[in-house]
C-alpha positions as CSV (number, residue, x, y, z in Angstrom):
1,X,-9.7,-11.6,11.8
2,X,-8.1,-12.5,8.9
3,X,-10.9,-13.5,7.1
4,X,-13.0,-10.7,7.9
5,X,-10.3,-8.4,6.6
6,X,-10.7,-10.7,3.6
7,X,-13.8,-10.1,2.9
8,X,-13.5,-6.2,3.3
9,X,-10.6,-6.7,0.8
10,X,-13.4,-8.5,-1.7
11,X,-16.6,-6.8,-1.1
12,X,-18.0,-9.5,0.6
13,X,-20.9,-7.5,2.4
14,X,-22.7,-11.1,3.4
15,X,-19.9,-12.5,5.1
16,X,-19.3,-9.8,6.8
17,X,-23.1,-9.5,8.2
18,X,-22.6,-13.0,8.8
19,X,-19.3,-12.9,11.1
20,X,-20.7,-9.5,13.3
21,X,-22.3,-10.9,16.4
22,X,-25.8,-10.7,16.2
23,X,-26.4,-8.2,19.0
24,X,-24.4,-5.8,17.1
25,X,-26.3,-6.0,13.9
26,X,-28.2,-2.9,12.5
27,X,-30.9,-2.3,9.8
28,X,-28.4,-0.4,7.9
29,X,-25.4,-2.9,8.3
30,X,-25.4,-3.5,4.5
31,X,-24.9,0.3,3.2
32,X,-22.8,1.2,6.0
33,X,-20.1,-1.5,4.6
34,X,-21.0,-0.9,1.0
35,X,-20.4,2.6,1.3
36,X,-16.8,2.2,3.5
37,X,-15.8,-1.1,0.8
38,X,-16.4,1.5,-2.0
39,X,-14.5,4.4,-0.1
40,X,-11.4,2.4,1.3
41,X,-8.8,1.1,-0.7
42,X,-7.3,-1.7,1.8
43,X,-3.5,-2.3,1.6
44,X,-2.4,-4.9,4.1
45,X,-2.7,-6.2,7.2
46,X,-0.7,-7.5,10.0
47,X,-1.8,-9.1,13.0
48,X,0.7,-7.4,16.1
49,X,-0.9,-10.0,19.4
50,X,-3.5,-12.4,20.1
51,X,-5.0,-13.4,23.7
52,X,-6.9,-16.7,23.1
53,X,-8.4,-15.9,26.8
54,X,-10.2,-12.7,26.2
55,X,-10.4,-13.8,22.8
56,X,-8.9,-10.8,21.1
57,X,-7.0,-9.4,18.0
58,X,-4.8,-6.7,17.8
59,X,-4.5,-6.0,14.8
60,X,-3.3,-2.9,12.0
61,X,-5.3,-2.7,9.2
62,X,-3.5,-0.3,6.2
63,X,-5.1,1.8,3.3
64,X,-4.4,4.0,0.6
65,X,-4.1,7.4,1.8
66,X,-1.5,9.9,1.9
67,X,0.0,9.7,4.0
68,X,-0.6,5.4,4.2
69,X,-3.8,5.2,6.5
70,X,-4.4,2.7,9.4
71,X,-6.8,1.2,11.7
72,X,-5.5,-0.2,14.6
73,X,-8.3,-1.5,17.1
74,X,-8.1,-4.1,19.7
75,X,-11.0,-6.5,18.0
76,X,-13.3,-8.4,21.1
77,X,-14.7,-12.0,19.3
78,X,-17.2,-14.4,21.2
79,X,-17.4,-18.0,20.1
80,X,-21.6,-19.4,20.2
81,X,-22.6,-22.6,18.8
82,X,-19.2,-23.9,17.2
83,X,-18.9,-20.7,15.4
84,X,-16.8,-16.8,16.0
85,X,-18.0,-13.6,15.8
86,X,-17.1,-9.9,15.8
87,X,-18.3,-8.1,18.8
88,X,-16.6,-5.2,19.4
89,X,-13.5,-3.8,19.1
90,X,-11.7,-0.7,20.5
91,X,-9.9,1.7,17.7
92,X,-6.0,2.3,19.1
93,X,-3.2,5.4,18.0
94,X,-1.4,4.8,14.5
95,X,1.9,2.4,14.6
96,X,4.9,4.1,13.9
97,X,6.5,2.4,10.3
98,X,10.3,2.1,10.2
99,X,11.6,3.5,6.7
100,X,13.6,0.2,6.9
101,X,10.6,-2.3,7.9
102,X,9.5,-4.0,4.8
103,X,6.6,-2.7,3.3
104,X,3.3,-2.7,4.8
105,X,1.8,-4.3,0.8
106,X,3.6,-7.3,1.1
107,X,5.6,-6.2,-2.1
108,X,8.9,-7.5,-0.6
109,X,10.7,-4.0,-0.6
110,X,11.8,-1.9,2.6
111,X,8.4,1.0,3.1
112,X,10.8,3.4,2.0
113,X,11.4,2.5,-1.6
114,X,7.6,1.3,-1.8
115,X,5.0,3.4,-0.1
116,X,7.2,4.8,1.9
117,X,8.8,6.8,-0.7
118,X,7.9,10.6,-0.8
């Protein structure tokens, strides 16, 4: 998970293509992320569980909106041949952020004095 939110962060359109399970591919794969790479302004993540037996993430993704944006899905992954993939994942309701909780950036201050602040 990490890497793939990696390589959202980067632009890395190939990797990602590469990491989707095949059966969820699409002819248009390559300008759907192009466009959403070029839109979204990622911010952080943090990773809130794992389930190594249904092989799952849950997982908050943050961006820059106002105010800060998130996607928080419940991401499905399937190991074939000695390698992981993205298969699915279901989108979840928005975390609630503490004013007190460090910031979701990684900047080291509380969300209220960073991104927080209104």
């Amino acid at each position: 998970m990490r890497s793939r939110f990696y390589a959202f962060l980067t632009g890395n359109i190939h990797y990602l293509i590469a990491t989707l399970h095949p059966s969820q591919r699409k002819e248009n794969d390559e300008e759907v992320l192009r466009s959403t790479i070029e839109s979204t302004q990622w911010m952080g993540l943090k990773i809130l569980k794992t389930d190594d037996r249904q092989h799952t993430v849950e997982y908050v993704a943050f961006y820059s909106a106002s105010p800060v944006g998130q996607l928080h899905e419940q991401s499905k992954f399937i190991k074939e041949n000695d390698r992981w993939y993205y298969l699915n994942g279901t989108i979840l309701p928005p975390i609630r952020i503490g004013r007190n909780d460090p910031c979701i950036c990684n900047s080291g201050k509380k969300y209220k004095r960073c991104h927080g602040a209104n």
